[in-house]
Structure formats: C-alpha cells, structure tokens
C-alpha positions in Angstrom: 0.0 0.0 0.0 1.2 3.7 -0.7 0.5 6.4 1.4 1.8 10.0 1.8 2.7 11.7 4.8 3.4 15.0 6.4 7.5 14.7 6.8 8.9 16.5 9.6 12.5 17.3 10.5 13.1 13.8 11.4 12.4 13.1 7.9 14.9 15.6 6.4 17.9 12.4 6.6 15.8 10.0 4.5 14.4 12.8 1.8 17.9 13.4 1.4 18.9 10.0 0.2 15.9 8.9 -1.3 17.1 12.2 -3.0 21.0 11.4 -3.5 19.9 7.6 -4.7 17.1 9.3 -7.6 19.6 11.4 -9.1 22.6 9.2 -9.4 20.5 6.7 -11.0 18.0 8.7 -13.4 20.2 11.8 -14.2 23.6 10.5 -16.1 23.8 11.3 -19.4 21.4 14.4 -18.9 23.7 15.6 -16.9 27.7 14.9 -16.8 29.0 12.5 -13.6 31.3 15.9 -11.9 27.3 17.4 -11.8 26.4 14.5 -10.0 28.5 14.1 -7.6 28.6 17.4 -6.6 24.6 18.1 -6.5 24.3 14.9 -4.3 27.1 15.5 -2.0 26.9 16.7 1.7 24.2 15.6 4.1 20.5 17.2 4.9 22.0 19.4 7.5 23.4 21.4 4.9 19.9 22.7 4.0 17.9 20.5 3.0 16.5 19.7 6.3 14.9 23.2 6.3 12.8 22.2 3.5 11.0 20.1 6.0 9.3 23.2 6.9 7.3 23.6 3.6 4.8 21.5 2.7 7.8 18.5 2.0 5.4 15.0 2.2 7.3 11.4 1.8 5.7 8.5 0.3 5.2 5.5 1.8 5.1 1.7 0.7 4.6 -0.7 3.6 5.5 2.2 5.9 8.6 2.4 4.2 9.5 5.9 3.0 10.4 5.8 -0.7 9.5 9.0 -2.5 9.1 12.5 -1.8 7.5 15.7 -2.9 7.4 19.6 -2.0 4.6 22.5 -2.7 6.4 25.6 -2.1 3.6 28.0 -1.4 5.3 31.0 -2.0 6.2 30.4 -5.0 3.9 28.1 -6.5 6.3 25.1 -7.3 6.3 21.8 -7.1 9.5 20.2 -6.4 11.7 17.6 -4.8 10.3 15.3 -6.4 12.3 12.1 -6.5 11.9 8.2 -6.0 13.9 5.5 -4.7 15.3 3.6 -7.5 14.4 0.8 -6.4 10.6 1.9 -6.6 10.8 3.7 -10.1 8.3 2.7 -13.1 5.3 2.3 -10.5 3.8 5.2 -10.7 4.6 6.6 -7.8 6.4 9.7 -9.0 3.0 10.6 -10.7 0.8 9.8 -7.7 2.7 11.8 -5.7 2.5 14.4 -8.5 -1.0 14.6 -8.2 -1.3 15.1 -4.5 0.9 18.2 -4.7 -1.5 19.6 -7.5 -4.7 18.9 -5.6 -3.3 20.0 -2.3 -2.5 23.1 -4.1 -5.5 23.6 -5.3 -6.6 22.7 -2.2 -4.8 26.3 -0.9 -6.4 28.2 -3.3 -4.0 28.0 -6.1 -4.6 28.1 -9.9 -1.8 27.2 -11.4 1.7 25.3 -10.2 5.3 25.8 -11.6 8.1 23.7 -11.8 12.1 23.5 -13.1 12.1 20.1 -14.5 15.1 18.2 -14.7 16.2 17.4 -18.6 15.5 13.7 -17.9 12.3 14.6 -16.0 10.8 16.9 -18.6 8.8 14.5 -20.8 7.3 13.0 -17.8 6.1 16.1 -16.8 4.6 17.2 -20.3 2.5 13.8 -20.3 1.4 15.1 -16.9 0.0 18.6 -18.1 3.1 20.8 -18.1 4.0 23.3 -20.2 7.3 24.6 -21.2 9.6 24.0 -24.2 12.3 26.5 -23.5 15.4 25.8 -21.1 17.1 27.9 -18.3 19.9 27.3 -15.6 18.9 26.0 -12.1 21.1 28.0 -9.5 20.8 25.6 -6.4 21.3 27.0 -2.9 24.6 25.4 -2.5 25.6 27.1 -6.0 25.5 24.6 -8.4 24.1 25.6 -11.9 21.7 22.5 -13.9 20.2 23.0 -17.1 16.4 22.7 -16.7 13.0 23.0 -18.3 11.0 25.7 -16.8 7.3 24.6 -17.3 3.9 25.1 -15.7 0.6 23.4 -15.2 -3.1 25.8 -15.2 -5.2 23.2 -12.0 -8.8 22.7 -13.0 -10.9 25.1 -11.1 -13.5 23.5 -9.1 
C-alpha cells in the first residue's frame, strides 16, 4: 500500500537519500558525472532539512518511506520530487505528482510551476506541463543545472 505523509525534521535524513539515490540513477547522461557528484554531496544538514518546513510530504510503501515531494507555497512550485530507484516505473512519482497539485488547489492556487530536470521533462509534459524553452537552475549550494521551466493551469472546481 502507498500512502503519503506530512514529513517533519526527522524526515529531512531519509528525503535526502531517497534524493541522493534518484539522481545518481535517473540523471547520467542528462547531466555529466562531476554534476552528479557534486549536486548529491553533503548531508540534509546542509539545507535540506529546512525544507522540512514547507509543505515537503514522503511517500510510503509498507511504511517504508520511498519518494518524496514539496509545494512551495510562496512560489507556486512543485519540487523535490524524487523516487527510490528501487521503486521507479510504479507510478509513484505521478501519484505523488497529483497530491501536490490537488493539495494546491486545495490552498487556493490556480496554477503550479516547476524546473524540471532534462530527464524529467517528458514526464512532466504527459502530466499537463508546459514549457519548451530551457534555463539554468542555480541551487542554494551554488550549483548551476540546465532545466525546463514549465507550468501546469489546475482545473478550477
């Protein structure tokens, strides 16, 4: 059974590998090996445990987190979205997809942005996204990705 869940700081160690693990399996080619290694490196106490404080949510099979997903408010993106690899190809990345969309629609918002990954960009276009054009993702720790900015109108209700 898959469920998602609330993370909290306690979380932030898991997110980050489930995180580390996603990238270094789906993003060679798109991206070079140096890139890699050095967007994955460190720990969650280098940051990324403060994204616990958004809406950050883990999914769960069997209890067992495996996936995770953010809806930053403020800026009407979805994000963090990655999944073990061990748990890829089961739909998972798209259910947890859609329960950032309706949980922003939820908060009263019409439409949801994202910077998709070169490798994640397709997947994203089957899911409703739009964007074409590419742009440079300037992480917090400095690192620069190419990406796919792209965005998603929600159904009004």
């Amino acid at each position: 059974m898959f469920e998602i869940k609330r993370a909290t700081p306690v979380d932030a160690g898991i997110a980050f590998e489930i995180r580390r693990l996603a990238i270094r399996h789906q993003c060679i080619g798109p991206y070079s090996e140096q890139q890699m290694l050095d967007w994955t490196k460190g720990s969650a106490a280098d940051g990324y445990d403060t994204l616990m404080q958004k809406h950050f949510y883990l999914g769960c099979v069997e209890g067992e987190p495996v996936a995770t997903g953010m809806l930053d408010l403020e800026h009407r993106e979805i994000g963090a979205i990655f999944i073990h690899p061990d748990f890829m190809q089961r739909g998972l990345g798209k259910r947890v997809l859609h329960f950032l969309e309706a949980l922003a629609q939820d908060l009263g918002l019409t439409e949801v942005c994202l910077d998709a990954t070169l490798n994640a960009a397709d997947f994203y276009r089957r899911c409703g996204y739009v964007g074409e054009g590419s742009a440079i993702y300037q992480s917090p720790s400095g690192l620069q990705l190419a990406c796919v900015p792209m965005v998603k109108k929600l159904k009004t209700v």
